[in-house]
C-alpha positions, 0 to 999 in steps of 0.5 A: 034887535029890540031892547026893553028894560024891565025892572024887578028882584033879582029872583023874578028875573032869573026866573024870567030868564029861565022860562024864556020870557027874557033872554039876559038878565042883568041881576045881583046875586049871591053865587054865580051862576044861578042854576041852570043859566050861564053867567058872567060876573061884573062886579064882586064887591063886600057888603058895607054900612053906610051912616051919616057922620057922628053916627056911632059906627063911623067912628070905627074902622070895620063893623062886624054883623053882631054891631048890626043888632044894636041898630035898626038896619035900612036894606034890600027887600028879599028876592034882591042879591045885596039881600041874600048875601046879607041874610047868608051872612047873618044866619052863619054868624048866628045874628039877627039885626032888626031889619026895619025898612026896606026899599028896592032901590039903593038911592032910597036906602041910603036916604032913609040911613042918611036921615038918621032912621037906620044904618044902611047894608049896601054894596061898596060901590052902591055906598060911594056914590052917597059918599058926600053924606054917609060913611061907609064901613066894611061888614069885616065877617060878611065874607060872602061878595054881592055879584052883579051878573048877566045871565043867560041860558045856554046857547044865545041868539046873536042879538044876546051874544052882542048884548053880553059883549057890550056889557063885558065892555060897559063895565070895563073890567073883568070879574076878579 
C-alpha cells in the first residue's frame, strides 16, 4: 500500500474523493457527511476567537458574532470547514464582520491575531495549542461545530479500510 499526502480545501478534496482520484480524505467540514461519501467524525469542536492579552474581548467570558463586526477578523480562506461553519454562522445571526486576512493554515492565522492585526476565528483545539500567546473565547451563538472527517465512498479497498481504522484509532476518541 502506498500513502501520499496532498494538501488542499476541504472542498477540493471532497471533490478528489468523489471522482476517484483520492480514496480518503481527511477534511473539515460543516455537516457530516458530505453528499454522496461515507464519513466518519473525528473531531466535533465549537469555533472560538483567539487574541493576545489585553485585547478587548479577552476580557470577556464568551464573544458573541455581533462582537466580530467591531474588529477585523484573521480566518480560513473559503472552501475550508472552519469557514463555512463561520460563514453559516454569520449569514443566521445576520452579521457581517470585516474578514480582512485569510490564511489556509492555522499556525498563520493565529500569528497574524497574535501580532495584534486581527481577532483570529479557529477551532478550540486549533486555538489551544497557541494557548501561551492567545486567549481564546467561545463564539457562544455560533452553534454549529467545526467536523474534521474521513471521507470516503462506498464500498472501500482493504488498503482504505485499514487506513480508516488507524485513523479511528489515531485520534483516540469517538465522535460524540
Amino acid at each position: 500500500m502506498e500513502v501520499l499526502l496532498r494538501e488542499a480545501d476541504s472542498d477540493l478534496l471532497v471533490d478528489a474523493v468523489r471522482a476517484g482520484t483520492l480514496d480518503v480524505a481527511l477534511v473539515g467540514t460543516p455537516d457530516p457527511p458530505p453528499e454522496g461519501l461515507r464519513a466518519h467524525v473525528l473531531v466535533r469542536e465549537r469555533l472560538v476567537v483567539a487574541v493576545p492579552a489585553g485585547h478587548p474581548l479577552a476580557e470577556r467570558p464568551g464573544v458573541a458574532l455581533r462582537d466580530l463586526a467591531d474588529h477585523p477578523v484573521v480566518c480560513m480562506p473559503p472552501g475550508t470547514g472552519l469557514r463555512a461553519v463561520l460563514d453559516r454562522a454569520c449569514a443566521d445571526a445576520g452579521v457581517r464582520p470585516a474578514l480582512t486576512l485569510q490564511a489556509g493554515a492555522a499556525d498563520a492565522v493565529a500569528d497574524l491575531a497574535a501580532r495584534g492585526l486581527g481577532v483570529a476565528v479557529l477551532s478550540e483545539s486549533m486555538a489551544a495549542a497557541y494557548g501561551d500567546r492567545l486567549t481564546s473565547r467561545v463564539i457562544e451563538d455560533a452553534r454549529d461545530p467545526a467536523l474534521l472527517a474521513l471521507v470516503w465512498k462506498d464500498a472501500p479497498a482493504p488498503a482504505v479500510r485499514a487506513f480508516l481504522a488507524h485513523g479511528r484509532r489515531a485520534f483516540g476518541r469517538p465522535a460524540g
